[in-house]
N, C-alpha and C positions, 0 to 999 in steps of 0.2 A: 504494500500500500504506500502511494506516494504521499512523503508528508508537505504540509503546506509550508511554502516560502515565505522567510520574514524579514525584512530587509528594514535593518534599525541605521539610526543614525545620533552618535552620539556626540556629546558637546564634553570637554572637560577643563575646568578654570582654576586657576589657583598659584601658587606660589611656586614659582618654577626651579625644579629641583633636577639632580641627575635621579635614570630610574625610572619616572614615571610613564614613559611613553612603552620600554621595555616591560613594566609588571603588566599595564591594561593589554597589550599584545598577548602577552603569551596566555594569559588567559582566553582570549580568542582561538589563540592556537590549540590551546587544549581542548576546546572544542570543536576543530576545524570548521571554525567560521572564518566566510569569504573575505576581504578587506575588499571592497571596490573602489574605495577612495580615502583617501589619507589626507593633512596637512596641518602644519603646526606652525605657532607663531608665539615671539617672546617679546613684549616690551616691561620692559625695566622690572625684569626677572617674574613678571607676572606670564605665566600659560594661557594659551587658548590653542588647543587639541580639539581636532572633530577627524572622529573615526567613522564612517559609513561600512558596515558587514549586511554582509547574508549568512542566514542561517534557516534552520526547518523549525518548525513550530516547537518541536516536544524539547529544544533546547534554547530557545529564545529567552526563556523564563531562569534555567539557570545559570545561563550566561552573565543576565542582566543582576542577577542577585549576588555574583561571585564579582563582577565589578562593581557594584555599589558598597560589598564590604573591603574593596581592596582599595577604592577611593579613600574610605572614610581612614581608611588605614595609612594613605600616603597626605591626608588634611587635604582634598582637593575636591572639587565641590564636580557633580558629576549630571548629566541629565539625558534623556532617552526621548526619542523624537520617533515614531512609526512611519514608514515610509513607504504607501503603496506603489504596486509594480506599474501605475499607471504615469503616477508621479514620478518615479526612477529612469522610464522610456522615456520622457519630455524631457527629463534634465540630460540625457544624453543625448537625445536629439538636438540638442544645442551645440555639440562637441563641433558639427561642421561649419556652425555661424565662424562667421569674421572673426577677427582676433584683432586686438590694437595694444600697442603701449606709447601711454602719455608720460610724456617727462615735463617734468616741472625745474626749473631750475632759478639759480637769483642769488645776489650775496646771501641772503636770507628768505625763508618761506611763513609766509604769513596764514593764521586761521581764513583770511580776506581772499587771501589768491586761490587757497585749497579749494573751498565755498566757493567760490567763481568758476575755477574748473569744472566741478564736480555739478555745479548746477548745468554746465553746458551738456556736460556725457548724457545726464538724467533725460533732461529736452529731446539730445537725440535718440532716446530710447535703448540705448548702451547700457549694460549692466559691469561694474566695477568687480574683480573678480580676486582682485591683490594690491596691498599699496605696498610696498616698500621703500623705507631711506636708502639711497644710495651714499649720502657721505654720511661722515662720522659724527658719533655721539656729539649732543650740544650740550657744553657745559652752562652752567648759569651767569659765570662771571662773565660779560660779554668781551671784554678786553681780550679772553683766552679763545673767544670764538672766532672757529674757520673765514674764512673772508670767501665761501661758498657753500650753498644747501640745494640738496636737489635731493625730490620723490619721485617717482616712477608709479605708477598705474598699471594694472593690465586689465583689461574691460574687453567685455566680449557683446558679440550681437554685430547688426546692419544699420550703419546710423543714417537719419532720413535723407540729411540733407552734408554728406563729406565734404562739400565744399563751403557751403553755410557755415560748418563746424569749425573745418580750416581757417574760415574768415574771422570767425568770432576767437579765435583763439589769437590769432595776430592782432587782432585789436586791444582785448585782456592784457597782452607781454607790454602794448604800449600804455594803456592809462592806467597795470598795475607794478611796470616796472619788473617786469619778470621775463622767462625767455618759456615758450611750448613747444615741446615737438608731437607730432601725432606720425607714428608709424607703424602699418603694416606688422604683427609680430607673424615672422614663417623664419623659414631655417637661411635666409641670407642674411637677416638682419645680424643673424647669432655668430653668422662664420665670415665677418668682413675681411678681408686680407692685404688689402691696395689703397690708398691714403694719398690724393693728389694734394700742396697748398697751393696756394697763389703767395708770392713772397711779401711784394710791398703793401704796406698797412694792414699784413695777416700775419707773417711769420714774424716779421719784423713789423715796428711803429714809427715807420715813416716812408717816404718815396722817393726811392735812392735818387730818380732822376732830379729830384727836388734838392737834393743836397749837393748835386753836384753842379746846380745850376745857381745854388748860390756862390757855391767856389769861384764861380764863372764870373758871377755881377749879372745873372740873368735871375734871379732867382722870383721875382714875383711874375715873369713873363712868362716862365715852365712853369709856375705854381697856375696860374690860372689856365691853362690849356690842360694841367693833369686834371685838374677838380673838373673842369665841363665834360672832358670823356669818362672818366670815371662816374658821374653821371650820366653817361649815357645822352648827351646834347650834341657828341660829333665824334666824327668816326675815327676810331684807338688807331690805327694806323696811318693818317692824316695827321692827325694831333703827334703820333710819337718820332715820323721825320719831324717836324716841326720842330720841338724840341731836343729831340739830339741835334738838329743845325745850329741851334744857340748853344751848343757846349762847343764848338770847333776853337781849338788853340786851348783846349784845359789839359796842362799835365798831367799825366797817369799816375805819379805819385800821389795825387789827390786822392784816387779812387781806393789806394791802401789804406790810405788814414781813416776812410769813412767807413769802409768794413771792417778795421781793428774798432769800430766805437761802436758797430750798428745797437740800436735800442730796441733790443729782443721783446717780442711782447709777452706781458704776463701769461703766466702757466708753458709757455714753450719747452724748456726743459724739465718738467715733467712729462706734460707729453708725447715729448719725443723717447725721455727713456721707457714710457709704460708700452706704447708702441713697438719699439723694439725688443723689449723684452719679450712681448706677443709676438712674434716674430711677422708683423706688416711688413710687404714693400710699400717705401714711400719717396713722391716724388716730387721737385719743385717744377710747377708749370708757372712762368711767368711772365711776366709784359715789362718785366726790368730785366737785369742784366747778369749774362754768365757768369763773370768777374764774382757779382757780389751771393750767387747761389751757389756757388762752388766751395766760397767760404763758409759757408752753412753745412753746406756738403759736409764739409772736412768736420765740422766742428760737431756735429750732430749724426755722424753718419747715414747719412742720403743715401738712396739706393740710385736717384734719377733728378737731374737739372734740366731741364729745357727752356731756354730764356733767350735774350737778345744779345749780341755779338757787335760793341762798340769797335770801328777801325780806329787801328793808332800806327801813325806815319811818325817819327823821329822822338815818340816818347810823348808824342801828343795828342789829343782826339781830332778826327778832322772834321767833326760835323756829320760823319756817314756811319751809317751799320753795315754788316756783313753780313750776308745769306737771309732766310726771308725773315718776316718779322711775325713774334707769336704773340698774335693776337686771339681773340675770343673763339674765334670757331678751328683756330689752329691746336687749343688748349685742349677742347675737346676731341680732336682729333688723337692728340699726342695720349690723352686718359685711356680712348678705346684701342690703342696702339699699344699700349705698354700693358693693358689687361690681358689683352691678347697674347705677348710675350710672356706673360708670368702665369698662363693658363687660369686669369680668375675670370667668371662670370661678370658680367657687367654691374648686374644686379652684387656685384660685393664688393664693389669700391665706395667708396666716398672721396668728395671733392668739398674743399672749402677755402673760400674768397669772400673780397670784400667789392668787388668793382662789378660795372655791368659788363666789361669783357669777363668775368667769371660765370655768367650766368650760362652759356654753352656747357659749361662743363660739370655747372651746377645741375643742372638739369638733365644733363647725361647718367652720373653718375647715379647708384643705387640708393647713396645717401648724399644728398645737396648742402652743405650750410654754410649761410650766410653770416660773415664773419663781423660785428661790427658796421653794417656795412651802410651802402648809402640807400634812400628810401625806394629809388628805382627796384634797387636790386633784392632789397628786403621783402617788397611786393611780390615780386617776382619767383622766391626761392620757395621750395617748401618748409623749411627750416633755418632756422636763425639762431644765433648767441648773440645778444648783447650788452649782457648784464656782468660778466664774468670773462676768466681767460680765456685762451684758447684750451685749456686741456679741458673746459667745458666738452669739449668734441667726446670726453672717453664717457660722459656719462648718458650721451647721447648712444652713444653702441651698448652703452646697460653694463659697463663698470663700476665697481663701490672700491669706495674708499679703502673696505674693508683688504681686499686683494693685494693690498699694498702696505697692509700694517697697518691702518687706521681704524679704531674701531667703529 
């Protein structure tokens, strides 16, 4: 005679200790009941344990009495929820819905911004399925706190309106001062391996053309031709003869002094060592110059430079470049070129810049972001930083702190 299926679901809370997840198992076990789902969660040493089993009727009842004395025996508060098999096929028929994860990130994360978020997911009919902190414990004394916080979300369902969402979430980073990303969770997101930047005003905080145009006595002439293409008001390759003709007659010794000083941007040497240590190829795509990506190269071990090629006739710049010039749709080209060579998928690189020549490559790549950047191109990206450094990037691929020593 077949006995009837009972499929409980249990909640367990209390003071989190070692032990407790091993005593309520094994009493399952001892009754060979099923586990269909599992998942546990600690904050600040408090438990929340939910076990979902199947079992047959004629031991449902001693199951339930052999862990309600074994609770009361570890001081943990226990409860029993019935689960018909009707309501068990609906929560699994959900398994194929969508999948997203939202990141939250900001020097700091406010009740205000969480509330904001989390009212958007609800509207679009999205159910929240995990939050997790990615960086580390926040101490009370603020002087000791991180000078960054980021949560992570994972919500599941079909939201009504993904672009609506998209929208409303880029407007929140601006009037809350926060940065969202919303992506896709499937298995590229988890295995990226290819990492293009854009060099000036992403890897580095400033525009080398810029500095070397003040060397010149041209400097507010290059300054305004870089900022209208970088906006996106005239064409990057137009604008960049232009300004390499106003450098003709600047000594090359110039150009040593201003890469022994470049003004690295925050989080860069982090990371680039967490990056490496992950074993990424990465590569500088840029609309500035060899000379000063090479020195990055060296200094950070770069896998890949592709930038522009100043001529010098007698120690001098002449006003000219050499071979073509990489601009916007040349960057993208070089991203799907070197993915190719390193056997990744498309969908597992990421690109990040700050310029609208970035947005080719932004948009190619499997993961886009916008670095800082200017309002064209922040429109334009799916993703954005700009509240934080760049090692922002690692909590954007679902890195914690923790990985790295930080609680």
């Amino acid at each position: 005679m077949n006995q009837k299926t009972e499929i409980i679901l249990i909640n367990i809370s209390g003071e989190d200790k070692p032990g407790v997840t091993s005593a309520l198992t094994e009493i399952l076990a001892r009754y060979d009941a099923f586990i269909l789902d599992i998942g546990q969660a600690d904050i600040h040493h408090t438990l929340s344990l939910g076990i979902l089993f199947k079992t047959t009727g004629d031991k449902a009842g001693d199951i339930m009495k052999d862990l309600l004395f074994k609770a009361y025996e570890l001081d943990v508060n226990i409860r029993f929820s019935p689960i018909s098999e009707k309501e068990y096929n609906s929560w699994v028929g959900l398994q194929g819905k969508n999948r997203y994860i939202i990141t939250i990130l900001g020097r700091q994360i406010t009740a205000r911004q969480i509330a904001a978020v989390t009212s958007i997911v609800a509207e679009q009919g999205l159910n929240i399925d995990g939050i997790q902190r990615l960086t580390g414990r926040i101490p009370l004394d603020e002087n000791s706190r991180s000078t960054k916080s980021c949560i992570e979300l994972s919500v599941r369902g079909t939201p009504k309106d993904k672009d609506d969402m998209q929208s409303s979430f880029m407007q929140l980073s601006t009037d809350l001062e926060m940065d969202i990303s919303l992506q896709q969770d499937n298995m590229f997101r988890r295995c990226r391996r290819l990492i293009c930047f854009d060099m000036d005003s992403t890897l580095i905080e400033t525009e080398v053309i810029d500095e070397l145009a003040i060397r010149a006595g041209v400097g507010e002439q290059v300054k305004a031709i870089t900022e209208s293409a970088m906006r996106g008001e005239i064409d990057f390759c137009e604008s960049f003869k232009e300004r390499v003709k106003l450098l003709k007659g600047l000594d090359v010794s110039v150009m040593e002094d201003i890469a022994q000083n470049l003004p690295i941007t925050e989080g860069v040497d982090h990371l680039m060592e967490v990056l490496k240590t992950a074993g990424f190829k990465i590569a500088i795509l840029s609309g500035g110059f060899t000379y000063f990506g090479n020195y990055l190269k060296k200094k950070y071990g770069i896998d890949y430079v592709y930038a522009n090629e100043l001529e010098i006739e007698n120690g001098k710049l002449t006003g000219r470049y050499v071979g073509d010039i990489v601009d916007g749709k040349r960057k993208a080209e070089l991203l799907r070129l070197i993915a190719q060579v390193e056997n990744v998928d498309i969908a597992q690189t990421i690109a990040v810049g700050d310029g609208a020549n970035d947005l080719p490559m932004l948009n190619m790549a499997g993961l886009g972001i916008a670095y800082h950047a200017k309002p064209k191109v922040k429109e334009n990206a799916s993703q954005s930083i700009s509240t934080i450094g760049l090692d922002g990037v690692l909590y954007f691929i679902g890195f914690k702190d923790s990985y790295f020593g930080n609680k």
